[in-house]
C-alpha positions in Angstrom: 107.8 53.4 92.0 105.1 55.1 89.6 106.5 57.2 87.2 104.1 60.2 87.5 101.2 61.8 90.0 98.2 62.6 89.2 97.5 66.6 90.3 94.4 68.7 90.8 95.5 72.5 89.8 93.4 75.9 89.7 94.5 78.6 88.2 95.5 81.1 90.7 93.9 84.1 89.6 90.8 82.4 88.0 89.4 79.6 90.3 86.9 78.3 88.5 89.4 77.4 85.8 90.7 73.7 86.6 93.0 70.9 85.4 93.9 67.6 86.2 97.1 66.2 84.6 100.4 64.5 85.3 103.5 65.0 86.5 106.7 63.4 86.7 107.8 62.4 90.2 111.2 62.8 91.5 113.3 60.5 92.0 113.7 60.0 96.0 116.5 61.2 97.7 118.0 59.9 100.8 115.6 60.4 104.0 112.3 61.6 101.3 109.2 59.0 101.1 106.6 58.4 98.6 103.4 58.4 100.0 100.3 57.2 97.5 97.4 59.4 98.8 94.6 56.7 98.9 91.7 59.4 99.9 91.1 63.3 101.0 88.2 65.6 102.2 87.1 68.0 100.0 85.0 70.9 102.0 84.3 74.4 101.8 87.8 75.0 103.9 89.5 73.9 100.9 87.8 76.4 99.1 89.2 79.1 101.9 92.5 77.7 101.4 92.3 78.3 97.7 90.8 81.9 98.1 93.7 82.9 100.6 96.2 80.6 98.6 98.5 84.0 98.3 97.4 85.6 101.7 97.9 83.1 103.8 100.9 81.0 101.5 98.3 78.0 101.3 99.9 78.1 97.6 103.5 77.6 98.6 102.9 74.5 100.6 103.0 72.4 97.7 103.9 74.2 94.8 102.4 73.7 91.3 105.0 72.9 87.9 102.8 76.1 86.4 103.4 79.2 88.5 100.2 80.8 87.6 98.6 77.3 88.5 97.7 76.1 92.6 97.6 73.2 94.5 95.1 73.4 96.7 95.7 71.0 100.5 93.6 68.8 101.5 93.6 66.6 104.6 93.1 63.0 104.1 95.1 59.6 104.4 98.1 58.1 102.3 100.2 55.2 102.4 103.6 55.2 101.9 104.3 53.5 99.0 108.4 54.0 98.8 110.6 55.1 101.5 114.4 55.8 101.8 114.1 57.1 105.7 115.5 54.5 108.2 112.5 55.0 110.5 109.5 54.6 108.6 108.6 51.8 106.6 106.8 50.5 103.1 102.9 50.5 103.8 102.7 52.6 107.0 99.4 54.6 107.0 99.6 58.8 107.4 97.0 61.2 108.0 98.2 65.0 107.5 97.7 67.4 105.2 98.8 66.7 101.6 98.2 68.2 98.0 95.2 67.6 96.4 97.2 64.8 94.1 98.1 61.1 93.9 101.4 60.9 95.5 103.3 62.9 97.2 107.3 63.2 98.8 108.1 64.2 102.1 111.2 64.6 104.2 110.3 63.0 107.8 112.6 65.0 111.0 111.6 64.8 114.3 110.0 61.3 113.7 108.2 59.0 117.1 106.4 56.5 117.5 102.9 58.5 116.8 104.2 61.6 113.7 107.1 63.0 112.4 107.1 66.7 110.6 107.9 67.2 107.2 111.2 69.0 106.9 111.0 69.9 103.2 112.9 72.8 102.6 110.1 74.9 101.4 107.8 74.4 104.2 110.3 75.4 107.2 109.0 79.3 107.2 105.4 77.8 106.7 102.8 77.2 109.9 104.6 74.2 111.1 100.8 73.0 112.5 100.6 71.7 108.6 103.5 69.9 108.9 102.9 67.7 111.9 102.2 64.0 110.3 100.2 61.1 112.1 101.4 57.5 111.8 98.0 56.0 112.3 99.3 52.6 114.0 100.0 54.7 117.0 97.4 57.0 117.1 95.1 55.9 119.9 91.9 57.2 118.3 92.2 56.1 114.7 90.1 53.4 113.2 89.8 52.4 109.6 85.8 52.7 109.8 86.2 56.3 111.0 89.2 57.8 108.6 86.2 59.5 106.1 84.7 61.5 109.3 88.2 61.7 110.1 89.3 63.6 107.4 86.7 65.5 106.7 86.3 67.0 110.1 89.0 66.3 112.6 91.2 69.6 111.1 87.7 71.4 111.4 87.1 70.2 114.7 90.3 70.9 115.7 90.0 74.7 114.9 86.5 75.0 116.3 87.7 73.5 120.0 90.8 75.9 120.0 88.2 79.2 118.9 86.0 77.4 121.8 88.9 77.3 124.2 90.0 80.9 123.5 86.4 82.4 124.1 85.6 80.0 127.5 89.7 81.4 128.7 88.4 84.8 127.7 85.1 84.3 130.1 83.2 84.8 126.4 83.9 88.2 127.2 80.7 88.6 129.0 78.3 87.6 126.3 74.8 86.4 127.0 75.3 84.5 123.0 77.7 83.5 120.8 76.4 83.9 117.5 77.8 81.9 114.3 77.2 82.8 110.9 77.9 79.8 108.2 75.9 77.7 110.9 75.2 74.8 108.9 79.4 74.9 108.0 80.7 72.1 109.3 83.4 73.9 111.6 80.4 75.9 112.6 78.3 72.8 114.0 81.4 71.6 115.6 82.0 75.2 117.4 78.4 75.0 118.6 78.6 71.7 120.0 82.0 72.2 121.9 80.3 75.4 123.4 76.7 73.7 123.6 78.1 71.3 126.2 79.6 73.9 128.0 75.7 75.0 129.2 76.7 78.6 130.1 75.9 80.8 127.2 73.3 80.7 124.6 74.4 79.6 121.2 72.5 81.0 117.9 73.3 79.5 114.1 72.8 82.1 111.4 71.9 80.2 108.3 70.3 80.7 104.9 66.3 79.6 104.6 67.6 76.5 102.7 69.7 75.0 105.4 67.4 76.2 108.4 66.0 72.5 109.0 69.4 71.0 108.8 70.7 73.4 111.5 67.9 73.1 113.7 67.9 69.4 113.6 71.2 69.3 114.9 70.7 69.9 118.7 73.8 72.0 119.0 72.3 75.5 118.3 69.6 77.1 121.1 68.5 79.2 118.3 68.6 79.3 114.3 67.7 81.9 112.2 68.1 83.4 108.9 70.2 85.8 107.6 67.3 88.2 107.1 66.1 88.1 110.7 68.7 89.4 112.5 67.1 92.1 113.9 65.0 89.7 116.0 67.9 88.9 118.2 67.8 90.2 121.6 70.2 93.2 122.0 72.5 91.8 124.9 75.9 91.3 124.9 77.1 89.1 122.2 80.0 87.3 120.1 80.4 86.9 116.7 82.3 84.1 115.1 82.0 84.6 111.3 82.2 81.9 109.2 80.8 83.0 106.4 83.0 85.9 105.3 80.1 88.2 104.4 80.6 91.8 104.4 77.3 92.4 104.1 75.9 89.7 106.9 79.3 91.2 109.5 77.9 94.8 108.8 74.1 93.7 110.1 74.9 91.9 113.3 77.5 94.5 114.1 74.6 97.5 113.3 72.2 95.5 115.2 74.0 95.3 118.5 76.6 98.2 118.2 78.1 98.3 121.2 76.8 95.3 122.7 79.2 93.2 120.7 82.0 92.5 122.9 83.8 90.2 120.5 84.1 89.6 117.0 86.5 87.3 114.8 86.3 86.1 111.7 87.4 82.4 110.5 86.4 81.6 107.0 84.9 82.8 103.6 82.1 80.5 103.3 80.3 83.0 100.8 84.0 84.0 99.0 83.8 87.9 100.0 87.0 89.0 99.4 86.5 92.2 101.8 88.8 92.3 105.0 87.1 92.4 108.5 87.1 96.3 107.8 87.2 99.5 110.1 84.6 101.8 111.3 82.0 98.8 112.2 80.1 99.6 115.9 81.0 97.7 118.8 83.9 95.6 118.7 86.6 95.4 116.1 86.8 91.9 114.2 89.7 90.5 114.2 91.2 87.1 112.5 91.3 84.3 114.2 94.2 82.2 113.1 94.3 78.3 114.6 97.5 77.6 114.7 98.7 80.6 116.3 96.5 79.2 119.4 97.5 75.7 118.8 101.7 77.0 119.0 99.9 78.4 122.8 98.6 75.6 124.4 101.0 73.6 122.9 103.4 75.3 125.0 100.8 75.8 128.0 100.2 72.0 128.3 102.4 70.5 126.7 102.2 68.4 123.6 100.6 65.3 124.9 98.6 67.3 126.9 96.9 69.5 124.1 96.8 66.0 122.4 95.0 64.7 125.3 92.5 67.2 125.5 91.7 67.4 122.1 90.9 63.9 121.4 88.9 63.5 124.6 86.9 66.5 122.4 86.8 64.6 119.5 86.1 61.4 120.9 82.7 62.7 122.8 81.9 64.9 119.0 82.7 62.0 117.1 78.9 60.3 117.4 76.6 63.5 116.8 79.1 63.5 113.3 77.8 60.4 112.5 74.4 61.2 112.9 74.2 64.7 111.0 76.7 63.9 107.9 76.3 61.3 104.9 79.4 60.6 103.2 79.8 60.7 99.5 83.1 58.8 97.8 84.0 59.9 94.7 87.3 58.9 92.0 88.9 61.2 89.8 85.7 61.1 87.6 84.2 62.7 89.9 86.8 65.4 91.5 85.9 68.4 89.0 82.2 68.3 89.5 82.6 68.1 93.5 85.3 70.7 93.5 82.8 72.7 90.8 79.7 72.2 93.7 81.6 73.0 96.5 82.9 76.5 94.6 79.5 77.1 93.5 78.2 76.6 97.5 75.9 73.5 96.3 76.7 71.3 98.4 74.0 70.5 100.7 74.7 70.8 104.5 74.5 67.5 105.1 76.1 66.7 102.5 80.1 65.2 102.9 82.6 64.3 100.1 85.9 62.5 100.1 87.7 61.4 97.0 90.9 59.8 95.4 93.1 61.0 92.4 93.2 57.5 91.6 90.5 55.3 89.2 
């Protein structure tokens, strides 16, 4: 068993402040496993999860030595490397969601043939959605080939098919478009193309003048434009799924169609605005959308191996249009503080995809 992991920390109130450094590990107790993480997605959701770290507890999910330090989560793929839990074994392979680290120790409950949830004692008040684990050997659409796309996008994609679900449940309440902002975002591409197939409302990508190509060669978007030509959009009845977290770009599509926006919610901070929603915009109020709120629903409306079902028959059919739009970049702990540095500083280009290891 290694003596120490290596960890990624930010300092909480200071994110462009970094460290990478070790810590002892613990020894394991009865029922805990070691898992060595062998790779992770790094995104501009990780960034989100940083910026809400003490909004949204993203922080307390696995907690840093350094109290004014962070651990920010990532979602990736580990292999567990000791175990003292009767049901899982020495070289098993997990996808889940996982500090952004070396190693990590988890305490498996509820464990079947296809996950088990982590019942560390100081994730049981936390969204249990993050503490659902995959043993890959039984998951029906893993392959090795795939795990990068895997974990870069499947926790994306799983958010933009439940924001897709609500709005087609909710009619789209009405709207002639759903707009996106952060169009080139890679939960926003995969939002477009689960409504895109749906081929009963018009989809329109907002996007900034250097990603406009990138957006319209994706298919998925009927329209693209940028941020500064909002006022070109047909006034008609309209949704608006914000991505980007701009006050300032929320404020514009709400003054353009006042009280032709019928719906508005608002998903990440792509462009790091610390402003809520807000009052006192026209038309309708926005409103956050949280995933695994929805998820807990139609996990209890289908049924676990129902929402299961549906979601990777999603996957399965966005899966090739992934491989088409991203390039994948692997990186080693060499790399991790310029990637983390780009993806703060919003440099990474659209089509642009990284996934890295702690380890060199």
């Amino acid at each position: 068993m290694p003596v120490t992991a290596t960890e990624f920390t930010v300092d909480k109130s200071d994110l462009r402040k970094t460290r990478i450094g070790e810590r002892p590990l613990p020894d394991l107790a009865p029922g805990e496993i070691l898992l060595a993480i062998d790779r992770f997605a790094f995104t501009a959701n990780n960034i989100t999860y940083a910026e809400l770290g003490e909004r949204m507890a993203y922080w307390q999910f696995f907690p840093a030595a350094d109290g004014g330090q962070g651990i920010i989560p990532v979602w990736g793929f580990a292999d567990v490397r000791e175990s003292r839990h009767d049901a899982i074994g020495r070289g098993e392979r997990i996808y889940g969601y996982f500090p952004m680290a070396s190693h990590a120790v988890l305490r498996p409950e509820r464990v079947s043939d296809g996950s088990f949830v982590d019942a560390s004692p100081h994730r049981q008040k936390l969204p249990p959605a993050y503490n659902l684990y995959t043993r890959c050997a039984k998951d029906p659409i893993w392959r090795p080939g795939d795990e990068a796309l895997y974990a870069l996008l499947r926790p994306l994609f799983v958010t933009s098919f439940l924001i897709d679900d609500f709005l087609a449940e909710e009619n789209f309440f009405g709207a002639a478009s759903i707009i996106l902002s952060s169009a080139s975002s890679k939960t926003g591409f995969s939002l477009a193309q689960c409504i895109h197939n749906r081929k009963v409302v018009e989809v329109v990508g907002l996007t900034s003048g250097g990603n406009r190509a990138f957006v319209s060669g994706l298919g998925c978007y009927d329209r693209v434009i940028g941020y500064d030509d909002i006022h070109e959009l047909p006034k008609l009845p309209a949704v608006f799924v914000d991505f980007a977290g701009s006050s300032s770009v929320r404020s514009a599509v709400h003054e353009h169609f006042r009280e032709d926006m019928k719906y508005s919610c608002a998903v990440g901070m792509s462009h790091r605005d610390r402003d809520p929603p807000g009052k006192g915009l026209p038309g309708a109020r926005p409103v956050f959308f949280f995933a695994p709120d929805r998820l807990r629903k139609r996990a209890e409306d289908w049924g676990r191996d129902g929402l299961a079902s549906r979601l990777d028959e999603a996957w399965e059919s966005f899966l090739p249009h992934a491989r088409r739009w991203l390039t994948v970049h692997h990186g080693r702990r060499s790399d991790a503080e310029a990637v983390y540095r780009a993806t703060l500083e919003g440099r990474v280009p659209a089509q642009d995809a990284h996934v890295l290891t702690l380890t060199d």
